[in-house]
N, C-alpha and C positions, 0 to 999 in steps of 0.2 A: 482734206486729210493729206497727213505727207504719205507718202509713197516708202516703203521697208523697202532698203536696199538689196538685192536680190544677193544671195550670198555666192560664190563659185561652184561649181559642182565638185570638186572635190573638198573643200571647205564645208561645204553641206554634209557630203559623207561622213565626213567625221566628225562634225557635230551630232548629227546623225547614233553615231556608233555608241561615240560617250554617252549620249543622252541614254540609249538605252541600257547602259550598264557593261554592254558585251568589251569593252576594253575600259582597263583602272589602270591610273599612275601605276608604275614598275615599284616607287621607291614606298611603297606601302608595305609589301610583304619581305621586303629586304632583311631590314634591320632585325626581326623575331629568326628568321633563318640562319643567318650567319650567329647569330648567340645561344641558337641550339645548338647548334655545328660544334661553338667551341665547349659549351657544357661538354657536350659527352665525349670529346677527347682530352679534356682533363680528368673523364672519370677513369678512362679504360687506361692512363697513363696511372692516375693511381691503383687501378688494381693491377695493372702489370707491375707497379712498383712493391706494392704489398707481395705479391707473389716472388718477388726475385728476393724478396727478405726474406718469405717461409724456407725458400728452398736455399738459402745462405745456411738460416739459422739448422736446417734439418744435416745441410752436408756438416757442419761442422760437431754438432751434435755424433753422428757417423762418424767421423773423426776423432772425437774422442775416445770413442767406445774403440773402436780400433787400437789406438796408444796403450787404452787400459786392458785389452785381450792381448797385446804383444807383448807390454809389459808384464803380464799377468804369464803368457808362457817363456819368454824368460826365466823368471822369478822361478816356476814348477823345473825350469831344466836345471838350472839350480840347485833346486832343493833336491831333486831325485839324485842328483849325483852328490848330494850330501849324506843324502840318506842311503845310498849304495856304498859309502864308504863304512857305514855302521853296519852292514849286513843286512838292509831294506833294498829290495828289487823289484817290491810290487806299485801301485798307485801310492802316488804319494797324499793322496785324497785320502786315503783308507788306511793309513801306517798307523799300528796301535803301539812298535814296540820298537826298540833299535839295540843293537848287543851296545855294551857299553863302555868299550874304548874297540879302535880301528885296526892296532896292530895289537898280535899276541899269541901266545903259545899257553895253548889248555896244559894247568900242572896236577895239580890235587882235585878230583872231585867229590862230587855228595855224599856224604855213611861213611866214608874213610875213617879207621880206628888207628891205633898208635901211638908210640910216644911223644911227636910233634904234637898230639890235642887231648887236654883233657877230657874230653868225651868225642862223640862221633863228631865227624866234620861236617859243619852245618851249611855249608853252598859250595860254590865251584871256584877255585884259582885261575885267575888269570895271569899267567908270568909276561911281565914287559919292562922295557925301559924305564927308570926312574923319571918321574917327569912327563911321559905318557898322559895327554888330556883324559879326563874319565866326563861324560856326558851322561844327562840326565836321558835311560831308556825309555822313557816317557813323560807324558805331561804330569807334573806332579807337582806338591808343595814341600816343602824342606821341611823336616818336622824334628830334627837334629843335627847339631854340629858339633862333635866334642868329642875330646881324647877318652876312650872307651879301652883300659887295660890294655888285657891280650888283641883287642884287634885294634889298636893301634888309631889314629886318628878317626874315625867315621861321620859320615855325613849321610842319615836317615830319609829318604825320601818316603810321602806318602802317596800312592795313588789314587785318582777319584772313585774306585772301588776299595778304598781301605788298606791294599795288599802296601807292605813295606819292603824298602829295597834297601838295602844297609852295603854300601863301599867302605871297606874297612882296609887302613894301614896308610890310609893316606900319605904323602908328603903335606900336600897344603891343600888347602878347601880354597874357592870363589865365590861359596854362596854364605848364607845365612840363618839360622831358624826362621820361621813365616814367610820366606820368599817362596813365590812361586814361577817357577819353572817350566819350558815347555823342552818338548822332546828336541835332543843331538845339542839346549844347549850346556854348553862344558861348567864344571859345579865341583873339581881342583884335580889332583893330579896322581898317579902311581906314585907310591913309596915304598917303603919295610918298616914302619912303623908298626911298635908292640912286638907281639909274638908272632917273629916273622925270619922266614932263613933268607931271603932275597929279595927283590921290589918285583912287588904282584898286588893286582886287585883280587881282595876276598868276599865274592860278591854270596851275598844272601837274599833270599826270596820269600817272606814269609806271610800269606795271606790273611789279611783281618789283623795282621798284628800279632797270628801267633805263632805257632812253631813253625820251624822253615821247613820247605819243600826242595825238591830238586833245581838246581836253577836250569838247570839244561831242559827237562822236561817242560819250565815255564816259558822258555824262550820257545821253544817248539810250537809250544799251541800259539805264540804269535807269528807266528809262518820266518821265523827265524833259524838259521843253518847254524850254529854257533861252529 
């Protein structure tokens, strides 16, 4: 028989070792590791990515709402100093009523008898300038336009409780029958049209449509100074 080469003793050792399993090629568990590795740093890249989108889309989201609350109080400082020019000083959220021209001097008012009217005087004088804008004192619908005798041009407004508000003597109107109208905007102008000694608005207040009431008393219950 031939004779087995005797191996080296440290050549034996590690034949030795392999044989028993206690040491495996390196390049066995390599490859599955490094392909973990890069999985899950593409994942946590896309949720960091996802993330810096939510909180993009959330600031600018923020941002809008910001624009539309500054534009929003803007808008309100606006309005209140429009509505303060009409004799409104309270929320402009809660304005039911606004006197209806800016400048003027109280002449004739309500139950006045004499030979200027054929019967009692049915609302309150406003003396002003010819041409003086007249504004709708509230939100309402136009429900006349037309030369009306003695009071001279008038233009009829209706309220969403019924109550009518009659500008009489107009010079010119801006509005129309069926239009509707919100409160301070302007709907024509001071005149002396009809039966009239000078240019004044002859403002009437008449609730439901029927006999007129005080107009000063009605402005009041709108928290109105006339």
């Amino acid at each position: 028989m031939r004779a087995v080469p005797r191996l080296g003793p440290v050549v034996a050792a590690i034949a030795a070792i392999v044989g028993l399993g206690l040491v495996a090629p390196a390049a066995h568990a390599a490859p599955e590791a490094v392909v973990r590795e890069d999985v899950g740093e593409a994942e946590a890249a896309a949720e960091a990515a996802a993330l810096a989108e939510q909180l993009a889309e959330r600031q600018q989201s923020l941002m809008s709402l910001n624009r539309a609350a500054d534009a929003r109080d803007r808008a309100l400082i606006g309005y209140r100093a429009v509505l303060a020019r009409y004799g409104y000083h309270g929320d402009p959220e809660a304005v039911s009523a606004v006197l209806p021209l800016a400048s003027y001097d109280l002449s004739a008012g309500f139950g006045l008898t004499g030979p200027l009217w054929e019967a009692e005087h049915g609302g309150q004088d406003f003396s002003a300038y010819a041409g003086e804008p007249l504004v709708a004192l509230a939100d309402a619908v136009v429900t006349e336009v037309a030369y009306a005798g003695p009071y001279g041009m008038r233009t009829i407004l209706t309220l969403p409780d019924g109550t009518e508000v009659w500008y009489c003597h107009q010079t010119d109107t801006s509005v129309v029958a069926g239009q509707q109208v919100g409160i301070t905007d302007v709907i024509g102008s001071v005149g002396t049209t009809g039966n009239s000694t000078g240019p004044h608005l002859h403002l009437e207040v008449r609730p439901a449509g029927g006999s007129p009431v005080d107009p000063m008393d009605w402005l009041r219950d709108q928290g109105l100074d006339p």
